[in-house]
N, C-alpha and C positions, 0 to 999 in steps of 0.2 A: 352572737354578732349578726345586726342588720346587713342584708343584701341591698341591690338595686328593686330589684325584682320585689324585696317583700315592702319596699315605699310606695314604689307603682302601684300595689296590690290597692293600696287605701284611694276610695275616691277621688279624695282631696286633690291627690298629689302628682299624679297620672302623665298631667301637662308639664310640669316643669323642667326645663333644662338640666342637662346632665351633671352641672357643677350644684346645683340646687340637690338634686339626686345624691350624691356623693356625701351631701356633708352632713344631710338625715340620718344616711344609713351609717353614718361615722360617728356625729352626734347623739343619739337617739338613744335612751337607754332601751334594753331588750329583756320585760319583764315576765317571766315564768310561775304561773301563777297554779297553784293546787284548790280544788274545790271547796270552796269557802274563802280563800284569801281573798284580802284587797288591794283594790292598785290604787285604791284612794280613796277616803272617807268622808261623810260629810260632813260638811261644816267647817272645814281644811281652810289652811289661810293661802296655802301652797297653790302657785300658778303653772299650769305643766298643759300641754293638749297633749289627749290619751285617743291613742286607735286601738280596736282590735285585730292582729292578727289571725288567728284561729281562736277556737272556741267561742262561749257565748259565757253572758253573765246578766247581773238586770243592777237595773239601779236602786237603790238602799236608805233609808230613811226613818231609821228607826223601826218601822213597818215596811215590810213587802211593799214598794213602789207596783210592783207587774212590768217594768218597761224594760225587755229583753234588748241585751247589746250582741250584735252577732259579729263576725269578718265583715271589718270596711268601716266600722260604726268609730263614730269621732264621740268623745266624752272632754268633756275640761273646759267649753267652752264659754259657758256663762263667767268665769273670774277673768278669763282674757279678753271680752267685750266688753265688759259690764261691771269688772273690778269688784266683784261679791265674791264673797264665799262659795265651794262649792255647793248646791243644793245637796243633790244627792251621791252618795258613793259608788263605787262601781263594785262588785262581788262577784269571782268566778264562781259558778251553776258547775261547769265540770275543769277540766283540765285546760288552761287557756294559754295564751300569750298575746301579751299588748305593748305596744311601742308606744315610750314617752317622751314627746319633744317639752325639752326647757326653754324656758321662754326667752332666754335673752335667743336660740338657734331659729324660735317659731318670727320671732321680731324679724331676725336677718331674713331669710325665707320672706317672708310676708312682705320688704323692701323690694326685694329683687320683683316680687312676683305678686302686685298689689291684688289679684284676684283673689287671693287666698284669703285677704282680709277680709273681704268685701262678703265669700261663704262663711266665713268663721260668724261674722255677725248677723248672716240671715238666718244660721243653724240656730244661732243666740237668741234672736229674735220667737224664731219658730215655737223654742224648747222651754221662755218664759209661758207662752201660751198653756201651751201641755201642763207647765207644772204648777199653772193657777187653779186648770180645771182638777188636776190632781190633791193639790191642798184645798180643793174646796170639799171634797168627796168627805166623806165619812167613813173611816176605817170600819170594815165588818170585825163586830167581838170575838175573840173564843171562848168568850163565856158570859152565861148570863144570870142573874145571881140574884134571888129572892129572899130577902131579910128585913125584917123589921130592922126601921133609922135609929134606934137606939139601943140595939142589938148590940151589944159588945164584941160577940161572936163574927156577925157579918161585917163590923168595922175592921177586925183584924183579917181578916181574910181579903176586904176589897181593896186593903193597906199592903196586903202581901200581893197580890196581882198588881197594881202600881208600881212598886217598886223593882216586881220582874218583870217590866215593861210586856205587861201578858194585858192588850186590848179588852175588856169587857165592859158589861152595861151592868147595871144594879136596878132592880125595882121590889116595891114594897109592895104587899100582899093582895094591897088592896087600888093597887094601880091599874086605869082603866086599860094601858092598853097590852098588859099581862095577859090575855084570855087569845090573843092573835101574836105574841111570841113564843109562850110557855108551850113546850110541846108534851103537852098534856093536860090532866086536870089541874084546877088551883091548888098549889100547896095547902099542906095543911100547919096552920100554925105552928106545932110544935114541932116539923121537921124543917124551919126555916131557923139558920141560912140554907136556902139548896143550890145547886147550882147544875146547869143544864147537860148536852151530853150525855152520857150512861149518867143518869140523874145519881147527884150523890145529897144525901140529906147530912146536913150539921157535920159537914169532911175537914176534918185537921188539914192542918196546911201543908201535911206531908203527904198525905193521900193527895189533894189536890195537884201537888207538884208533879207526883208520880204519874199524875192523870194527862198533864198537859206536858210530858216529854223532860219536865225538867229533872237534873243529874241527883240525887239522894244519895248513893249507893257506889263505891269507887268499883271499877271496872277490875281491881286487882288490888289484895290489900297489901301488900307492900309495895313500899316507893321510899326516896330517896331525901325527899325534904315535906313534912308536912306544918302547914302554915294554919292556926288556928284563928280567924276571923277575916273577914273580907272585906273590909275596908279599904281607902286607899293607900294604907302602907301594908295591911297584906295582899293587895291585886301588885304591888309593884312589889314584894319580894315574892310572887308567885313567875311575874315575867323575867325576873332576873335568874330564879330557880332553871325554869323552862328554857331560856335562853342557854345557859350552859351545858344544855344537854340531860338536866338532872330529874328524872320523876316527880312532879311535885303535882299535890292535892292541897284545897285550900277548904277548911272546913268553914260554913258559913251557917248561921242558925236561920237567917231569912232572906235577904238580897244581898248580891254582890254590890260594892260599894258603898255598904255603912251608912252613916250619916250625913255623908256627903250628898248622896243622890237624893235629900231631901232640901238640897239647899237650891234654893229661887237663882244665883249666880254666885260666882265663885269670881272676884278680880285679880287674886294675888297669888295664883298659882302660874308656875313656871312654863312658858313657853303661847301661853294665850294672851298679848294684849290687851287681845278686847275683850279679856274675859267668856268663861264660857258657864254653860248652866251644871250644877252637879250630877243631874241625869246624865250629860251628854260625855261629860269627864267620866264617868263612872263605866258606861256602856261602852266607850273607845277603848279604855283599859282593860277592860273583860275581854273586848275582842282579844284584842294583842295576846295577855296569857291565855286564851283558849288556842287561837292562832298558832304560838308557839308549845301548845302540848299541857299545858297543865291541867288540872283536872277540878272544877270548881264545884262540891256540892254542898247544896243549901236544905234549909230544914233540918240540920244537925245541928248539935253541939257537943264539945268535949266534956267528957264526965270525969275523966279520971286522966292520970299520965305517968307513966312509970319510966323513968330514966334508965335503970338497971338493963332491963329486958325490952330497951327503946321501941314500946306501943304506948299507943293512945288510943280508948277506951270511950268509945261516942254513945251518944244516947240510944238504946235502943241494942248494946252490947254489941256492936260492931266494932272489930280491931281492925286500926290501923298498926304497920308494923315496918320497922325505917331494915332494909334489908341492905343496907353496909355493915361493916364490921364496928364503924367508930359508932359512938353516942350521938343518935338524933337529935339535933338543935330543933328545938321547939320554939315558935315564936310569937307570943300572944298580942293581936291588933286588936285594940279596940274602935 
C-alpha cells in the first residue's frame, strides 16, 4: 500500500495538492519486484507511467541498454507522449519497488495539475535523444568467430549464437581486419571455426553454450513436469507448469522458441495486433517461464524415455527423474 509520503518521494509529484496526493497513493499499483523481474517489457502495447521507489534497475532491449533507473526515476513515458510502444523494459538489478500510475488516474492528475504534462513530454522529448544515440551504437560481441563462409561447421554455430540472442561478429581467415581483433596469431586453417575468449578451436555447441553461461545441465535431476522441446507450445506448458508451483525443466536441443524465432513476423498470434517478430515472442516467453522458475536447457536432446520408472534419458546419459509418485506426463513439442 502507497503512502503520502512515498508519492512525494518521486520528483514529479512533490508539488501537488493533497487531493491529487490521495488518489496516487490509492490508485497506484505498488509493485515488488525480485532481481531480474520486470515491471514492464519492451515493445509493450501497455500505457502505465512507472517510478521507482527503492532499488535500481536499467533498461532492457534485447541487449544490455546500460541506462541505470535508480529512487525518483520516471519510466513509461514515451507511449503516454508519443503513443509508441514502449522502447525499452525496465529489469530489477536487485531487490526493488516501483509505483505504477494507469493512465486513465495519470490523465486525471495531469488535468488538475497541467505541469505534470508539460515534464512528462520534456522527459519524452529528452529520452527520444538518448535513445537514438543508443540505437545508433553498435552492440559489443561476446564472441568473435573465425570460419571459413562455407564452412558448414561455422554456419551452424553462428546459426546457434543467433538464435540464443548471443551478440557476436564472424570473420573469415583471411579478413584484413582479423590481425587487430584476433587476440592472437592467425588461426590456423584446420582449427577453424574458432572462436575467441579462452580460444576454443572447432567447439560443439555444447561446449560453447557451457562457455558463454548458458543452462545444459539441470541444477537437480528430479522435478516435477519435464517438457521435451522448446518451442512455443513447450515455453507455454513450461509457464503454465512453473506458474503452478510445479518443478518444470524444458529440454531444448538448440534455442528456446523453435521455429518461431526464425520467423521475420508473426500477425495472428493472440494478444499482438500489430503483430510482433518471432524473436521478440520467443524471448518474452522465455522470460516469463524463467521468471516464474522453470528451468530451460539447450544443447540436449532426449534419447530414450521410460514410463515405468518415470526417467528420461538425454543425450550424453544424463537422467532426468519425475520425483511424484504418479506417471510423468511427458510432452513432446515440436
Amino acid at each position: 500500500m502507497l503512502s503520502i509520503d512515498d508519492v512525494r518521494s518521486i520528483p514529479l509529484f512533490p508539488k501537488l495538492d493533497m487531493p491529487e496526493l490521495e488518489r496516487l497513493a490509492q490508485t497506484s499499483a505498488d509493485l515488488h519486484l525480485g532481481t531480474g523481474e520486470y515491471a514492464a517489457h519492451a515493445g509493450g502495447q501497455e500505457r502505465a507511467l512507472f517510478a521507482v521507489l527503492a532499488g535500481k534497475g536499467n533498461r532492457w532491449r534485447r541487449a544490455h541498454l546500460g541506462l541505470a533507473r535508480v529512487p525518483g526515476a520516471i519510466f513509461g513515458e514515451l507511449p503516454i507522449a508519443l503513443d509508441t510502444p514502449l522502447y525499452g523494459g525496465y529489469r530489477a538489478s536487485e531487490p526493488s519497488r516501483v509505483k505504477r500510475v494507469e493512465l486513465r488516474d495519470y490523465y486525471a492528475i495531469a488535468s488538475a495539475s497541467p505541469e505534470i504534462s508539460l515534464k512528462v513530454a520534456a522527459l519524452a522529448r529528452e529520452r527520444v535523444g538518448g535513445m537514438q544515440g543508443i540505437a545508433a551504437e553498435t552492440p559489443k560481441p561476446r564472441v568473435i568467430m573465425v570460419g571459413h563462409r562455407w564452412d558448414d561447421a561455422c554456419g551452424k554455430l553462428r546459426q546457434f549464437l543467433a538464435r540464443n540472442q548471443i551478440t557476436h561478429d564472424w570473420m573469415t581467415p583471411d579478413a584484413p581486419e582479423l590481425p587487430a581483433r584476433w587476440p592472437g596469431p592467425r588461426p590456423a586453417d584446420d582449427d577453424c571455426p574458432v572462436t575467441d575468449g579462452t580460444v576454443l578451436h572447432r567447439p560443439a555447441t555444447r561446449d560453447l553454450a557451457e562457455r558463454l553461461g548458458l543452462q545444459t545441465h539441470a541444477r537437480l535431476p528430479e522435478c516435477d513436469t519435464i517438457i521435451i522441446g522448446g518451442g512455443p507450445a513447450g515455453l507455454a506448458a513450461a509457464v503454465y507448469g512453473a506458474s503452478e508451483g510445479l518443478r518444470t525443466v524444458v529440454v531444448e536441443r538448440e534455442a528456446p522458441g523453435g521455429q518461431v524465432g526464425t520467423s521475420s513476423r508473426i500477425e495472428n498470434y493472440l494478444g499482438f495486433p500489430s503483430g510482433v517478430s518471432g524473436d521478440e515472442l520467443a524471448s518474452r516467453v522465455l522470460q516469463q517461464a524463467r521468471r516464474l522458475g522453470a528451468e530451460i536447457r539447450v544443447t540436449r536432446s532426449a534419447a530414450g524415455i521410460d514410463p515405468a520408472t518415470c526417467q528420461v534419458r538425454l543425450d550424453g546419459e544424463d537422467i532426468l527423474r519425475d520425483q511424484r509418485t504418479s506417471p510423468v506426463m511427458l510432452e513432446h513439442m515440436s
